[in-house]
C-alpha positions in Angstrom: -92.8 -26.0 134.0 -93.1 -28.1 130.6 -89.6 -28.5 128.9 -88.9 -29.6 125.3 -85.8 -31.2 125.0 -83.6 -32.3 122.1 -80.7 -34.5 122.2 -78.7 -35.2 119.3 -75.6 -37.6 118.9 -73.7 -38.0 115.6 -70.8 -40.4 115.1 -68.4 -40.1 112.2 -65.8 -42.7 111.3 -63.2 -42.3 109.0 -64.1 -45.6 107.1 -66.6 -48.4 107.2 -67.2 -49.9 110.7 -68.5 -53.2 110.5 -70.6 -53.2 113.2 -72.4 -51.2 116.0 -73.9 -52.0 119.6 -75.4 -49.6 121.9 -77.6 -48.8 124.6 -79.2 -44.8 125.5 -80.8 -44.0 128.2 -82.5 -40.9 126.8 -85.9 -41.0 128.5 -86.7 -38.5 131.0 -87.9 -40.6 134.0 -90.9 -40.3 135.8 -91.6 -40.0 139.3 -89.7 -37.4 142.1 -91.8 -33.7 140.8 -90.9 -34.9 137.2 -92.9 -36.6 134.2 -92.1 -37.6 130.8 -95.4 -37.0 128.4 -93.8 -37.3 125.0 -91.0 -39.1 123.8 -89.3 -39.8 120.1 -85.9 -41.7 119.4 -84.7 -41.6 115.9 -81.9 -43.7 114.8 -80.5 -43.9 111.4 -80.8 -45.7 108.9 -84.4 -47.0 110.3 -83.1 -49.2 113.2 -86.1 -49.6 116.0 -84.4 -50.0 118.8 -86.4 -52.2 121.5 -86.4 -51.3 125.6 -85.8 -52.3 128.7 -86.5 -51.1 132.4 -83.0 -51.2 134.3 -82.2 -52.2 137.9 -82.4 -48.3 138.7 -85.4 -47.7 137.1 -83.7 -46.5 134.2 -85.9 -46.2 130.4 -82.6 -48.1 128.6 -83.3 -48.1 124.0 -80.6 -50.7 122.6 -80.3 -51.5 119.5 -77.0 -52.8 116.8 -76.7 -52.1 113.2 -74.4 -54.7 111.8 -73.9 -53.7 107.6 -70.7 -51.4 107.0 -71.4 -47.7 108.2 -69.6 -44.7 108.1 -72.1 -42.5 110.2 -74.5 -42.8 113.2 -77.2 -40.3 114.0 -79.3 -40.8 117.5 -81.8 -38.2 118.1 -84.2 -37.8 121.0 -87.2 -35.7 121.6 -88.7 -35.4 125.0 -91.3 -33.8 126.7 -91.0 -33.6 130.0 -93.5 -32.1 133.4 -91.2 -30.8 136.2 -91.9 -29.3 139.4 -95.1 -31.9 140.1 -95.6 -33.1 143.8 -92.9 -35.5 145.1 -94.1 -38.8 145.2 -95.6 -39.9 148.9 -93.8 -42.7 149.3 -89.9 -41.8 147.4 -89.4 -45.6 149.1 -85.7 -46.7 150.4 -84.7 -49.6 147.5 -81.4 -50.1 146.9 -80.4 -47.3 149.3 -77.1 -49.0 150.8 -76.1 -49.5 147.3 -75.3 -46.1 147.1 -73.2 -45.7 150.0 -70.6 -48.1 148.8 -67.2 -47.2 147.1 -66.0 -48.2 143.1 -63.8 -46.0 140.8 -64.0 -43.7 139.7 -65.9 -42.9 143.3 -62.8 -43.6 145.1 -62.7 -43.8 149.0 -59.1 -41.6 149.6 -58.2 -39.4 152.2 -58.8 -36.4 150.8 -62.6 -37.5 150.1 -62.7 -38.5 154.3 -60.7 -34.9 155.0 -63.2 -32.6 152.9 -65.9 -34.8 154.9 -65.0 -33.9 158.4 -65.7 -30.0 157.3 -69.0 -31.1 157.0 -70.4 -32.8 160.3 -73.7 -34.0 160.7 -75.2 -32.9 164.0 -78.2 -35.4 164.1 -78.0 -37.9 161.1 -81.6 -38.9 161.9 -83.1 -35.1 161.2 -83.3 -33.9 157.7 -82.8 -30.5 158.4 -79.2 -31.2 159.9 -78.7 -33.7 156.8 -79.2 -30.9 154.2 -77.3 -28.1 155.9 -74.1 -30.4 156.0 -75.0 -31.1 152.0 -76.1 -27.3 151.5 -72.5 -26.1 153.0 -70.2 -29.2 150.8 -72.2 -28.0 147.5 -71.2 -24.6 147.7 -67.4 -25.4 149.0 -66.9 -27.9 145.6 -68.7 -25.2 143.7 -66.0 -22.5 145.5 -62.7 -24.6 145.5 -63.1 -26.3 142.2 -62.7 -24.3 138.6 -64.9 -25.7 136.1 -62.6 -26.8 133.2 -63.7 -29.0 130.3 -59.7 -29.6 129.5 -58.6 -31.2 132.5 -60.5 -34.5 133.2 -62.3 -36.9 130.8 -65.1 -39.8 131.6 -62.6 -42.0 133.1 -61.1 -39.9 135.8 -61.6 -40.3 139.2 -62.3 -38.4 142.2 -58.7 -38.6 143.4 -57.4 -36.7 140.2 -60.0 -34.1 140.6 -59.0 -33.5 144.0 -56.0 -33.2 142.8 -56.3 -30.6 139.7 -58.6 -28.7 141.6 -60.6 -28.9 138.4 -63.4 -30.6 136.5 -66.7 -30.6 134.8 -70.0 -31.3 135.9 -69.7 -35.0 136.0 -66.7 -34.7 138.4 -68.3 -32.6 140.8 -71.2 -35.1 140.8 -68.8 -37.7 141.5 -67.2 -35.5 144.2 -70.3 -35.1 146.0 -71.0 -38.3 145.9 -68.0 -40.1 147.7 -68.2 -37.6 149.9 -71.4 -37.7 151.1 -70.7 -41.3 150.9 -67.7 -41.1 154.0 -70.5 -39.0 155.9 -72.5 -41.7 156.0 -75.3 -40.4 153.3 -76.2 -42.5 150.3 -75.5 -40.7 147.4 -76.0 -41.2 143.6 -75.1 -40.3 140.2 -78.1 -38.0 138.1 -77.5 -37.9 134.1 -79.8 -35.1 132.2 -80.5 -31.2 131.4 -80.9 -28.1 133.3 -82.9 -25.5 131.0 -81.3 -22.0 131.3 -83.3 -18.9 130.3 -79.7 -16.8 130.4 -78.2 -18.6 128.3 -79.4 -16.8 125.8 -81.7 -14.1 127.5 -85.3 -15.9 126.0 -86.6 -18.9 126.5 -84.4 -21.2 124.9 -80.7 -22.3 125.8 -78.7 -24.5 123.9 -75.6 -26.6 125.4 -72.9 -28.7 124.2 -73.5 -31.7 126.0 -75.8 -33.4 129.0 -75.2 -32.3 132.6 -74.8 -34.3 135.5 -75.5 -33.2 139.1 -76.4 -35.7 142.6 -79.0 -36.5 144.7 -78.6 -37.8 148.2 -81.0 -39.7 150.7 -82.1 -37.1 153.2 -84.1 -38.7 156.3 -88.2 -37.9 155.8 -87.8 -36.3 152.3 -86.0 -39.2 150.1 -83.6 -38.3 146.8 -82.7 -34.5 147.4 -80.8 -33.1 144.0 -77.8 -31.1 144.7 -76.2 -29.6 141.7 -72.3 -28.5 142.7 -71.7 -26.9 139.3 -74.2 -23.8 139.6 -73.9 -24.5 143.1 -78.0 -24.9 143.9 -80.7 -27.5 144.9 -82.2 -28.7 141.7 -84.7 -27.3 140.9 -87.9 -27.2 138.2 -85.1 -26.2 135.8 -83.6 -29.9 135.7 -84.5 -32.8 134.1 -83.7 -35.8 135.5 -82.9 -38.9 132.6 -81.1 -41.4 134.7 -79.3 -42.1 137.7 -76.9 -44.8 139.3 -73.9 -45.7 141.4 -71.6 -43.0 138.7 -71.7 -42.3 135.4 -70.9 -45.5 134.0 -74.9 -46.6 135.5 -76.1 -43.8 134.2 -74.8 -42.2 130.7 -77.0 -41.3 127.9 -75.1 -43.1 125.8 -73.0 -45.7 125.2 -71.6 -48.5 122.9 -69.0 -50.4 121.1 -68.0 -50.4 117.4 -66.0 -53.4 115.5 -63.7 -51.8 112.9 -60.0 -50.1 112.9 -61.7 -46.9 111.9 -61.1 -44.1 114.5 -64.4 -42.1 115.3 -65.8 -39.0 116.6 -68.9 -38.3 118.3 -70.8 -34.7 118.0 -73.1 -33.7 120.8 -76.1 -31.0 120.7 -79.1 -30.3 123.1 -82.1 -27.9 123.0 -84.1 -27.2 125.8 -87.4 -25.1 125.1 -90.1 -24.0 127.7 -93.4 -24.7 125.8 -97.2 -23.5 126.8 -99.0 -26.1 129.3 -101.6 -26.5 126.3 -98.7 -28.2 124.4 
């Protein structure tokens, strides 16, 4: 499948700000059945912004603007290959790192309880891996209401078990400490899924980026698992980045010096196009 995607970000302030810094990660990655074979980033008010390859492998656009500013517009265009071959070789760097715990991928006893539902007959096979992961996808997807009031990007896992409630980002992080206290390395995925019913054609439009996992699975490498839907990803996502949690990972992020208060406006576009795009 060949996805067009556009993300736009738009910050308002309600008076001069005197300065902005910020980093996106808002190219698609390549590698693991995806590749990214057109790109754009458009910031306002001409800023290039120069790049970067993180310690995740990560496509990182920074940039500041430092004269007074009461708006900021950062729009991407991507095209992006899914559903390609898995790489050969998916290689194991930095695996361990993602069995470790930080908030808000909190190590609490209700992480290790949902855990021991899900036993892992033979950690060394893949197929007993992925049933354990299969089986703790659909129970988050089954126990937990999606609800974009409850939580914000600060809370942790242990106020999600909690409320019972989140959005996509929190069931990521849910996964992930879990399959962190069974003994699987697990990490954070920032991007899009593309939804046909959305809208019933070929387009879908939604209010912000989605977030699913992906855990180390014995003789296949990164395996996405996407709690929300509940599924296995699947040609339909796009991967942009990944990390420990969402603070390694988000699309964007920044400071601004002023006493201005400000508000940030999200959109994204996905389109299927024709191969001979």
């Amino acid at each position: 499948m060949k996805l067009e995607i556009v993300h736009s970000t738009r910050y308002r302030y309600s008076g001069p700000i005197a300065e902005t810094v910020m980093e996106v990660r808002l190219r698609p990655m390549d590698g693991n059945g995806q590749r990214c074979v057109e790109f754009e980033l458009d910031v306002s008010s001409g800023i290039k912004p120069r790049t970067y390859r993180d310690g995740y492998g990560n496509n990182v656009h920074y940039f500041n603007l430092v004269r007074p500013h009461t708006t900021l517009s950062v729009t991407s265009r991507s095209v992006v290959e899914t559903g390609r071959e898995l790489d050969p070789d998916p290689g194991e760097e930095l695996v361990h790192d993602f069995l470790r715990y930080r908030a808000p991928v909190k190590d609490v006893p209700g992480i290790r309880e949902l855990a021991s539902r899900h036993p892992i007959a033979d950690p060394s096979s893949g197929a007993s891996v992925e049933l354990a992961l299969d089986e703790l996808t659909l129970e988050i997807s089954r126990d937990f209401a999606y609800d974009r009031a409850v939580t914000n990007v600060y809370s942790a896992v242990d106020e999600v078990l909690a409320l019972h409630a989140g959005v996509c980002q929190d069931f990521a992080h849910l996964f992930i400490a879990v399959a962190r206290a069974m003994a699987v390395p697990a990490r954070y995925v920032s991007g899009y899924i593309h939804s046909e019913r959305a809208t019933g054609g070929a387009r879908s439009v939604a209010p912000a980026s989605h977030a699913w996992a992906e855990a180390w699975v014995p003789g296949q490498g990164w395996v996405g698992y996407d709690a929300t839907h509940p599924v296995r990803t699947s040609d339909h996502h796009v991967r942009l980045a990944v990390g420990r949690d969402y603070s390694d990972a988000a699309p964007t992020r920044g400071i601004y010096v002023g006493s201005a208060s400000g508000t940030m406006q999200v959109s994204v576009r996905t389109q299927e196009v024709s191969a001979s795009h």
